[in-house]
MARRO-737236 format. One record per atom (N, C-alpha, C): residue in one letter; x, y, z. Coordinates in steps of 0.001 Angstrom, whole numbers, plus 500000, padded with zeros to 6 digits. Each point is the difference from the previous one (the first is absolute). Example, Ala and Ser with C-alpha at 12.3 -4.5 7.8 and 13.67 -1.06 7.14 Angstrom:
A513190494310507800/A499110501190500000/A500900501200500000/S499650501050499280/S500820501190500060/S499230501090500730/
! end
This chain:
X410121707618653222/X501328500587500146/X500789499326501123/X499447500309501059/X500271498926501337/X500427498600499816/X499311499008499537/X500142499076499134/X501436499598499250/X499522500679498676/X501182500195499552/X501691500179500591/X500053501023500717/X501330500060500822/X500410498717500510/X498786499566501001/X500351499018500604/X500697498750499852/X498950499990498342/X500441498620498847/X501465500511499860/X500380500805499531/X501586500459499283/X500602499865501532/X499594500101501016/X501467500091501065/X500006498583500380/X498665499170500075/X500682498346500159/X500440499317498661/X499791500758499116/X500699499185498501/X501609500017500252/X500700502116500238/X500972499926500567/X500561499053500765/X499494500309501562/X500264499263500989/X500601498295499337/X499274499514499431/X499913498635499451/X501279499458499331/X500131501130499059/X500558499658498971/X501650500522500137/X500114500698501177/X501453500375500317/X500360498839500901/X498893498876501100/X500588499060500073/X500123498782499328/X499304499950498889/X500288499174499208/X501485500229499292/X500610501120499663/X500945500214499446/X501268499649501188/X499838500013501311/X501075499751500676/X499731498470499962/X499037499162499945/X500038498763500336/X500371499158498939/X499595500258498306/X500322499760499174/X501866500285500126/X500517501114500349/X501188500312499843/X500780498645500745/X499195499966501674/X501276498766500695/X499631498969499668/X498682499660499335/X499816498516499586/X501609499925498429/X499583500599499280/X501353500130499078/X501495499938500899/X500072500664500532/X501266500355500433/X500394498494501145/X499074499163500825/X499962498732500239/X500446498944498927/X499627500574498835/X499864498880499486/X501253499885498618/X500951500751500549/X501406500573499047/X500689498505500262/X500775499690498956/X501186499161500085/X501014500524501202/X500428499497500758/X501344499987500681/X500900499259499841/X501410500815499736/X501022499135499671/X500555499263501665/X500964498607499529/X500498499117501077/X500683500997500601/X500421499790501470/X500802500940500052/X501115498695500275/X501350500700500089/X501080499232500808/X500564499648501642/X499633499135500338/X500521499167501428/X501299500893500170/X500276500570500855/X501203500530500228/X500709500193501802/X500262498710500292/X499874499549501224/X501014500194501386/X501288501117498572/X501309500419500754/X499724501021500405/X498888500659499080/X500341501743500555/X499310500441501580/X501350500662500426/X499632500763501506/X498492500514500448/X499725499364500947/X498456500437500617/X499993500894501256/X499446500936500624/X499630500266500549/X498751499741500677/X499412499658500962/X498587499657500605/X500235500959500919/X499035501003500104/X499952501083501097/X498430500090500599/X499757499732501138/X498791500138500273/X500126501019501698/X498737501186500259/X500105500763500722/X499570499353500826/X499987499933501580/X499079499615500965/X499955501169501065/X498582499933500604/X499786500539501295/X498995499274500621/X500370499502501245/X499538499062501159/X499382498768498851/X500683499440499394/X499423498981499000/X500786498763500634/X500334499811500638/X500405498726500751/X499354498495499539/X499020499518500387/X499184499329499655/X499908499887498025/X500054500921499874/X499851499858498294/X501255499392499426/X500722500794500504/X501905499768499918/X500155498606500307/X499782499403500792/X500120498317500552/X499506499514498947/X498710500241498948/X499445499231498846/X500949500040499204/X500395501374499356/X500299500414498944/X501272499905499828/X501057500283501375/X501828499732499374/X500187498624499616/X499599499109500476/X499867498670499538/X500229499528498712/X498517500677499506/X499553499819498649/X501265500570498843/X500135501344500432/X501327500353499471/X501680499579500025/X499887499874501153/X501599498125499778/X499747499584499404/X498631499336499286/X500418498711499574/X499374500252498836/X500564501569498996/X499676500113498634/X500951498595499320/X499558499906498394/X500497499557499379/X501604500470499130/X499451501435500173/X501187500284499390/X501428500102500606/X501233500361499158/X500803499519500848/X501202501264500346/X499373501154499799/X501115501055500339/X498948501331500406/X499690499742501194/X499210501429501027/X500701500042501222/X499119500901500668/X500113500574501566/X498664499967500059/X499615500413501530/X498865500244500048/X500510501329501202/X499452501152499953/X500000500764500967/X498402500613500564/X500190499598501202/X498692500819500797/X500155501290500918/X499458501123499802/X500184501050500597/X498806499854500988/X501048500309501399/X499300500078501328/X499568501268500086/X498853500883499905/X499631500993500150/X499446500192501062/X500474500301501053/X499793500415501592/X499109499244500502/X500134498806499938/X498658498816500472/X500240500250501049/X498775499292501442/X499541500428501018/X500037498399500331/X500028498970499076/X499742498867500329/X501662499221499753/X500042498418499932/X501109499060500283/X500677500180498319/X499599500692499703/X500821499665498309/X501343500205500236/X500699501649500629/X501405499856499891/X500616499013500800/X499894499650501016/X500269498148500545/X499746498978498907/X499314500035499478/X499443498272499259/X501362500561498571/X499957501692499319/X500949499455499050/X501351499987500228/X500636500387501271/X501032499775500688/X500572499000500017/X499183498855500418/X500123498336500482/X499938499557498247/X498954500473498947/X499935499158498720/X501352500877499374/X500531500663500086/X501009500543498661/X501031499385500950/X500275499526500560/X501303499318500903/X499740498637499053/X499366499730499822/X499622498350499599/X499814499753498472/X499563501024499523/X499944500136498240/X500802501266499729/X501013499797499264/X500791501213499276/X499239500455498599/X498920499402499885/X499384500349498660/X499293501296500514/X499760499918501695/X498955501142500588/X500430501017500915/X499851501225498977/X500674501190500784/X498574500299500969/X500871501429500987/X499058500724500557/X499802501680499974/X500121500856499665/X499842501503499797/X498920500543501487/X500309500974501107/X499403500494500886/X499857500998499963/X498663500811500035/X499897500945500134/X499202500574501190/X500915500765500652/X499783500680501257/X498550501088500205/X500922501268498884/X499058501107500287/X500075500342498485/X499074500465499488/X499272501031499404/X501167501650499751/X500171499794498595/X500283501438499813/X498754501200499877/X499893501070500099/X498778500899500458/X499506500426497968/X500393499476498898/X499643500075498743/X499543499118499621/X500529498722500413/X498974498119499531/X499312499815500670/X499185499257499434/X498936499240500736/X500905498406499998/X498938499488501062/X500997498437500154/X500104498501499212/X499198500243498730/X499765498733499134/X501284500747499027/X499924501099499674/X500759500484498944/X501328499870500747/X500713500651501237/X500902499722500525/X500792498520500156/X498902499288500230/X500241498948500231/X500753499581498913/X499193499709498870/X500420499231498499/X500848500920499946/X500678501233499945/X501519500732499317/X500478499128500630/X500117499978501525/X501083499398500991/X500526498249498655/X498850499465500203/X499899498898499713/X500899499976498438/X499385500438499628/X500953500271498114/X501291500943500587/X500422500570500456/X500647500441500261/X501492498805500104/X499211499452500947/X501369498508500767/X499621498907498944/X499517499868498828/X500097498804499165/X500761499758499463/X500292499034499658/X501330499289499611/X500436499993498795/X498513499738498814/X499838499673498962/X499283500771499197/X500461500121498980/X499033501381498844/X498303499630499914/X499802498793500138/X498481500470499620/X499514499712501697/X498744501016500201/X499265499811501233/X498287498941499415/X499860499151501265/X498524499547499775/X499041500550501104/X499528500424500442/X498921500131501371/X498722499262499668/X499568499808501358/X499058499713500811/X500031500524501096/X498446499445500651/X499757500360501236/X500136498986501014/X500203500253501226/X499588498861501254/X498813499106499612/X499281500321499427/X498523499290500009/X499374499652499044/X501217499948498984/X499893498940498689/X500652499046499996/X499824498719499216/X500073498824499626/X500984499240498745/X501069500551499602/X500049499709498740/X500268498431500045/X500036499437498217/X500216498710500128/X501430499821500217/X500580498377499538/X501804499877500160/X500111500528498675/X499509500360499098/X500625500185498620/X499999501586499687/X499688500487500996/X499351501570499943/X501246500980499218/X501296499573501037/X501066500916499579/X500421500074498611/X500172498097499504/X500445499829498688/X499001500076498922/X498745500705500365/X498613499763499474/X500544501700499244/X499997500723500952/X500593501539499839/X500601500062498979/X501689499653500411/X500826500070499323/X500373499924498685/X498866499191499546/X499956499730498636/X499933501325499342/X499358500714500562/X499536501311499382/X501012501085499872/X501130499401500953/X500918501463500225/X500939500531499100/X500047499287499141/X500599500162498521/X499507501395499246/X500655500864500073/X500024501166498946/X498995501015500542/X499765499312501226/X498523500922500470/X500557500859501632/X498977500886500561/X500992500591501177/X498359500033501019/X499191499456499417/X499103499767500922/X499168498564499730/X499381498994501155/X498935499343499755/X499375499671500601/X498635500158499554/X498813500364500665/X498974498474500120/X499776499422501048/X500081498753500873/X498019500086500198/X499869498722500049/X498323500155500595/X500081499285501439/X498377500922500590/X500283499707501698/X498891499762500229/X499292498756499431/X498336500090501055/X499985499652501484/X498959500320500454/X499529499456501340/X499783498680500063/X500466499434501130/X499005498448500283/X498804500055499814/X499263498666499627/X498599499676500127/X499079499444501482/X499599500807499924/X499039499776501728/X498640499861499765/X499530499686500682/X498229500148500074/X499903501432500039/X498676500185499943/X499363501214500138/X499998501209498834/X498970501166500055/X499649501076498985/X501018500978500207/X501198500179501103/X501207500721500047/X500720499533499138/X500334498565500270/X500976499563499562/X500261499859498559/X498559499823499053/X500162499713498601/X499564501884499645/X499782500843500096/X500008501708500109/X501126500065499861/X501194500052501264/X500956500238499917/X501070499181498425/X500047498521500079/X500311499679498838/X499464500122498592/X498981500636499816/X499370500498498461/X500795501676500101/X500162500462501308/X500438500764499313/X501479500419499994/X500544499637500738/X501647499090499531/X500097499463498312/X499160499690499652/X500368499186498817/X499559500789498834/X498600500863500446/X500136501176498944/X501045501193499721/X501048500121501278/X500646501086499837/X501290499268499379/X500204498353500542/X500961499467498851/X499616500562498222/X498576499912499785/X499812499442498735/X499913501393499593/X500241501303500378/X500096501144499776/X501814500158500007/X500627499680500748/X501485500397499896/X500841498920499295/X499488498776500260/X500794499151498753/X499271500320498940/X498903500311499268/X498695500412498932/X501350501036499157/X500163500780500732/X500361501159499166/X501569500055500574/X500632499502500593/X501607499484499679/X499806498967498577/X499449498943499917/X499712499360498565/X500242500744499031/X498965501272500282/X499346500936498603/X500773501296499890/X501750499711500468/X501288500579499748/X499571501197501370/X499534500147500722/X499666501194501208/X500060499729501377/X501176499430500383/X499868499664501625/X499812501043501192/X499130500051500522/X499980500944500636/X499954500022501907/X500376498119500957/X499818500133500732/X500358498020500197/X500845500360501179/X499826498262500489/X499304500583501822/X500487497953500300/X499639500005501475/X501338499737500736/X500312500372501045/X501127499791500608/X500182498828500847/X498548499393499569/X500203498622500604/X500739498652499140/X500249500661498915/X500559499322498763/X500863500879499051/X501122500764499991/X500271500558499550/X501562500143499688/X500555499967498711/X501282500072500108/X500675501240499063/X501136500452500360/X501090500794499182/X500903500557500480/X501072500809498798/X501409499492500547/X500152500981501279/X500850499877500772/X500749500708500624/X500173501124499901/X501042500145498662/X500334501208499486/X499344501019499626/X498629499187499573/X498864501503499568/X499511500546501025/X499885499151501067/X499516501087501103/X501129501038500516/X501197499267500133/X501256500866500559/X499651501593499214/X500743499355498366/X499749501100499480/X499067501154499766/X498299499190500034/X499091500887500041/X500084500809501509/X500468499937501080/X500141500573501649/X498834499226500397/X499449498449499568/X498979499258500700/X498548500800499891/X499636500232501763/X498468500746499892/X500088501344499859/X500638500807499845/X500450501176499717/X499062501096499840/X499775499920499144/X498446500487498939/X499058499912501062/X499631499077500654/X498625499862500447/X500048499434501648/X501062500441500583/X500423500163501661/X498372499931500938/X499252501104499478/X498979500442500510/X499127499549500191/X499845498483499262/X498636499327500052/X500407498912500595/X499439499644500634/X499997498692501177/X500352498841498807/X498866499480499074/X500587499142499457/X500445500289498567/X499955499049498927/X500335500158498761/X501399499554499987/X500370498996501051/X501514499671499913/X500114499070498949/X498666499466499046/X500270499276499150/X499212500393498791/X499076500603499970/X499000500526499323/X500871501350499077/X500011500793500737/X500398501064499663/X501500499985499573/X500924499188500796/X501550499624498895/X499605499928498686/X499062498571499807/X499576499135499300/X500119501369498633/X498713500757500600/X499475500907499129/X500811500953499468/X501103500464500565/X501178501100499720/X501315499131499179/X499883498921500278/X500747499021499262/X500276499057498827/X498491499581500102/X499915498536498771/X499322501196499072/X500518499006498661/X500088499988498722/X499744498700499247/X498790500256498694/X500223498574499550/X500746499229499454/X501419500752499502/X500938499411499547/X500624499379501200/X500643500012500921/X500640500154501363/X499157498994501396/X498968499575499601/X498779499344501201/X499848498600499447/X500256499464501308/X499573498813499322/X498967499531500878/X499197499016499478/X498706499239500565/X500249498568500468/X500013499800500983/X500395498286500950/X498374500008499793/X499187498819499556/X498836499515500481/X500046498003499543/X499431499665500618/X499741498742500218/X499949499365501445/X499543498655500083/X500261499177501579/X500868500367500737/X501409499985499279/X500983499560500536/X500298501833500710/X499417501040499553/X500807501283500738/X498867500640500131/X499216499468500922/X498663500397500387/X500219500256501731/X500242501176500453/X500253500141501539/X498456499986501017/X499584499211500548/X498722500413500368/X500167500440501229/X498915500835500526/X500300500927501060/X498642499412500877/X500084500827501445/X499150499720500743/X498853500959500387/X498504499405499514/X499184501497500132/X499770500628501156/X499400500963500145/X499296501201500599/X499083498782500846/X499451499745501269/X499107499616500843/X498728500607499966/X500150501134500200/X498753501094500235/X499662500970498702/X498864500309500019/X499594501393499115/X501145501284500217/X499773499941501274/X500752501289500483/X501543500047499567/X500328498911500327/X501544499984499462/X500580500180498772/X499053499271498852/X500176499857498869/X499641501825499059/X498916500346500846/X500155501569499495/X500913500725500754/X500765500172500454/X501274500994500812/X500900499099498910/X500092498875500072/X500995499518498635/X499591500540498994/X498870499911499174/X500049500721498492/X499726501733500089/X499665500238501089/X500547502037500032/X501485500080499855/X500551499488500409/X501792499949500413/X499892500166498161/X499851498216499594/X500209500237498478/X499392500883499146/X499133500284500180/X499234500915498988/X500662501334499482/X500083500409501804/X500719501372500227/X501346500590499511/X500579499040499495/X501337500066498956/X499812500500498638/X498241499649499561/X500214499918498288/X500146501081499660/X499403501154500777/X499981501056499336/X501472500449500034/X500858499600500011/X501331500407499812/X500744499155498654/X498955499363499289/X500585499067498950/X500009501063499244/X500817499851498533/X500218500785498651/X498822500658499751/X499790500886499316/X498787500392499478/X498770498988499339/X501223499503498716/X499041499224499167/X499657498469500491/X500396499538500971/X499607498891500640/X499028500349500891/X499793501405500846/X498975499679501056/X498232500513498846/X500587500628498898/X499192500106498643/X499392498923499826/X500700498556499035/X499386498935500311/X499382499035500557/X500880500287501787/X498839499385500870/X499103500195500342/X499640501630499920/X499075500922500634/X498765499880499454/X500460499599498147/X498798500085498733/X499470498350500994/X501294498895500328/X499303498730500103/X499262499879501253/X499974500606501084/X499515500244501231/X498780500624500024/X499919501258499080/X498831500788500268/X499150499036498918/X500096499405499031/X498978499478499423/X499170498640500543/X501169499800500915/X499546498448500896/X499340500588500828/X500588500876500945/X499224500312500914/X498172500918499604/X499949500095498302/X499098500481499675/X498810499151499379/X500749498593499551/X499436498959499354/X498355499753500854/X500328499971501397/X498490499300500093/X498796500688500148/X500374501342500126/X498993500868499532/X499144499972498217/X500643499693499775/X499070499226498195/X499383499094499998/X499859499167501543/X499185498840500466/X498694500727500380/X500184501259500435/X498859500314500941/X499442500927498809/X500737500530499304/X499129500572498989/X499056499334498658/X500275499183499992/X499319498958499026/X498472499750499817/X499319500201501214/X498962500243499765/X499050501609499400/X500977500176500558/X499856501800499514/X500273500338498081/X500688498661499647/X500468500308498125/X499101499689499375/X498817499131499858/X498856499939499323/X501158498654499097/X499530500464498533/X500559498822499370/X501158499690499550/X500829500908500630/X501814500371499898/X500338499249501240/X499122499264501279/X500309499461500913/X500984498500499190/X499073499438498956/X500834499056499574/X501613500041499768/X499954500993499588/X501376500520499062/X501101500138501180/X499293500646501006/X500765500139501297/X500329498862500779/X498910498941499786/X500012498875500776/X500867499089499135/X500122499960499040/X500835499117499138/X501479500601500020/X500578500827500659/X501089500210499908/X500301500024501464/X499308500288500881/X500317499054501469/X500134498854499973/X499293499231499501/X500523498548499805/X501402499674499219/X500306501023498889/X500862499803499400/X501402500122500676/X499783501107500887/X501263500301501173/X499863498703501284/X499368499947500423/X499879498646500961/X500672498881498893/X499760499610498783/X500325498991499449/X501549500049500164/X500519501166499797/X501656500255499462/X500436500071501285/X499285500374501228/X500380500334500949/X500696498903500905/X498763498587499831/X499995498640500403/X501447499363499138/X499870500032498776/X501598499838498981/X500982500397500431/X500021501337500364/X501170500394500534/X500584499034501627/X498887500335500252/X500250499104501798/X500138498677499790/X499723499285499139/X500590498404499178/X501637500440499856/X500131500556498881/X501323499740499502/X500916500655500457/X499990501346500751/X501105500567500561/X500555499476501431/X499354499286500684/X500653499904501185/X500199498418499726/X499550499109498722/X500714498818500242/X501374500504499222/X500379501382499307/X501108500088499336/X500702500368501444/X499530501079500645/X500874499968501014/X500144499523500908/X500027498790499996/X499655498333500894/X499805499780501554/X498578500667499776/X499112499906501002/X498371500041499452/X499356498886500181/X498381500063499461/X499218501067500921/X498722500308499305/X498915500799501077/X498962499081499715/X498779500431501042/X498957498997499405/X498828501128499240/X500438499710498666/X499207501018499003/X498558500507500573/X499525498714500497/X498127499901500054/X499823501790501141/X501448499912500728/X499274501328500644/X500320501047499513/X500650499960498952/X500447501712499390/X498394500561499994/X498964500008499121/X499244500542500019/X499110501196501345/X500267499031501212/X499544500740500978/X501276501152500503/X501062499367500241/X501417500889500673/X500178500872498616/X499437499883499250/X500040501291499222/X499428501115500142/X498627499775500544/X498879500492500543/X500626501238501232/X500410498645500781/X500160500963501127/X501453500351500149/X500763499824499074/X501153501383499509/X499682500944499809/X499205500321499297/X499839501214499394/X499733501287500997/X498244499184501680/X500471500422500671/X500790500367500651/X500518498984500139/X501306500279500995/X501124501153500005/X499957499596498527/X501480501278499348/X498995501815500084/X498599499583499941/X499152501170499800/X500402501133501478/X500123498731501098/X500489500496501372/X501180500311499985/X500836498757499849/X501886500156500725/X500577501164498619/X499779499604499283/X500394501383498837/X500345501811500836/X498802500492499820/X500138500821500385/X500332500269501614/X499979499419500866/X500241500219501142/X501922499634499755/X500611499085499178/X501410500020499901/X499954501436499188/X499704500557498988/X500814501156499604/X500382500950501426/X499020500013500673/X499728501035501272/X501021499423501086/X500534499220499767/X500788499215501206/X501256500317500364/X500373501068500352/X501320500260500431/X501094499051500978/X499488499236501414/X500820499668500650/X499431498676500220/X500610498445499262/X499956498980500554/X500958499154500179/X499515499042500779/X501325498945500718/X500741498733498759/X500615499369500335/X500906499065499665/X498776499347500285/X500392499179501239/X499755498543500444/X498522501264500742/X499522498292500110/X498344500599501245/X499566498619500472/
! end
């Protein structure tokens, strides 16, 4: 009897991730139409800073010298402690392409990333907004890479990996960056968008005006892009930027420690997504995070171990496929050979940061 159960809950387990992986390997592998170069229309570049000085010296640079040929770029000074409001003082005197937006104090209802970006959309010039952060990278083609997309659509949803570094942080952190791409572009594909990154992210103006921006969701520290995302896009209405050319890469996490106070922050938003989206992730989460327990039971199945063991392999196979073809679609490679292990120790991982984010009432921005 014992037995039995066991067999039926890793057959389950199995076979509900086979059905999500089968789903984004399909949904990867859809025709996309060209889009159109559209190199007049008004840009916005809005990126938030606090004490990002040093990042800011990399990054306004990079942004002068887009390709395209009708933006701004605005950076919101959010009460830095360091040389930024000096350094953009001296640079917007010298480039009229580069505004500056200051923010002093804090109203006692926002928090200061969300404040920040109204301020910022607020003073834009031009109907569509793009963001980033201080501490991403985009290429010169990034803006007009976008734009293509902005045609008929009122959101688009941008990919943001991490740099490549040495070390077991560094490729952790990027497997799982690239799985939560292949989960939110996966099922924007499969007509259901349910979430970008704000390190890559664009739409118009007007929908935020009109929607009252963060409105809805004041209360939670973040979700300034997640949670729009989620109250907003539609698959008719979303569009998908992926390739080389509009690939923003960002800068990772150093430490263990850092990188989890970063994914509590994110986590701690989902439960505020739609119903039927935190439904689907929840089915795709709890079965991952349940998967490697059918490893340890295998000796325990007698001659159903095969049956069990042949469909672990079968998910590792699709699993490795997927990590091939989705991130050279969204033009950035991984190195496949390690999915197998950082799969492993996802499952822990999420087994931990999971539940300790539902429980998480009060975390920071920056750390």
């Amino acid at each position: 009897m014992v037995v039995s159960v066991v067999l039926s809950l890793c057959i389950a387990v199995l076979t509900v991730q086979l059905i999500y992986l089968f789903a984004f390997l399909a949904a990867f592998m859809k025709d996309r139409r060209t889009q159109t170069t559209n190199s007049s229309i008004g840009v916005s570049v809005i990126v938030c800073a606090h004490d990002e000085e040093e990042n800011l010296r990399v990054l306004i640079p990079i942004l002068l010298s887009q390709s395209h040929s009708n933006y701004e770029v605005i950076i919101v000074d959010d009460r830095s402690n360091d040389g930024t409001y000096d350094m953009l003082l001296k640079l917007t005197k010298e480039n009229p392409k580069l505004r500056m937006v200051t923010v002093r104090e804090l109203p006692p209802h926002m928090t200061g990333k969300k404040f920040a970006l109204t301020m910022g959309i607020k003073a834009a010039k031009h109907e569509w907004v793009l963001l980033t952060d201080a501490d991403c990278r985009p290429g010169p083609n990034w803006i007009n890479g976008m734009s293509q997309h902005f045609n008929n659509n009122n959101l688009v949803l941008g990919f943001s990996p991490y740099e490549t570094h040495p070390g077991l942080l560094n490729s952790f952190i990027r497997f799982e960056s690239f799985l939560t791409a292949i989960q939110y572009f996966g099922f924007a594909l499969l007509g259901r968008p349910y979430m970008g990154v704000g390190r890559n992210l664009g739409y118009k103006r007007r929908l935020f005006l009109e929607s009252k921006g963060f409105n809805d969701h004041l209360d939670v520290l973040g979700g300034d892009d997640d949670l729009f995302v989620n109250q907003h896009a539609t698959g008719a209405t979303t569009g998908l930027a992926m390739g080389t050319g509009v690939v923003v890469r960002s800068i990772p996490k150093k430490t263990w420690g850092e990188y989890f106070h970063q994914k509590l922050r994110h986590l701690s938003v989902g439960k505020r997504y739609k119903m039927g989206d935190k439904f689907l992730l929840g089915m795709f989460t709890l079965t991952w995070v349940l998967w490697p327990f059918t490893l340890f039971a295998l000796p325990f199945l007698g001659i159903s171990s095969a049956i069990v063991g042949g469909v672990i392999l079968l998910r590792w196979i699709c699993l490795c496929a997927l990590f091939s073809m989705a991130p050279r679609t969204l033009g950035e490679p991984f190195e496949v050979w390690k999915v197998p292990f950082l799969d492993f120790i996802y499952a822990f991982y999420y087994l931990v940061a999971g539940p300790i984010s539902l429980g998480t009432k009060r975390v920071r921005w920056k750390i």
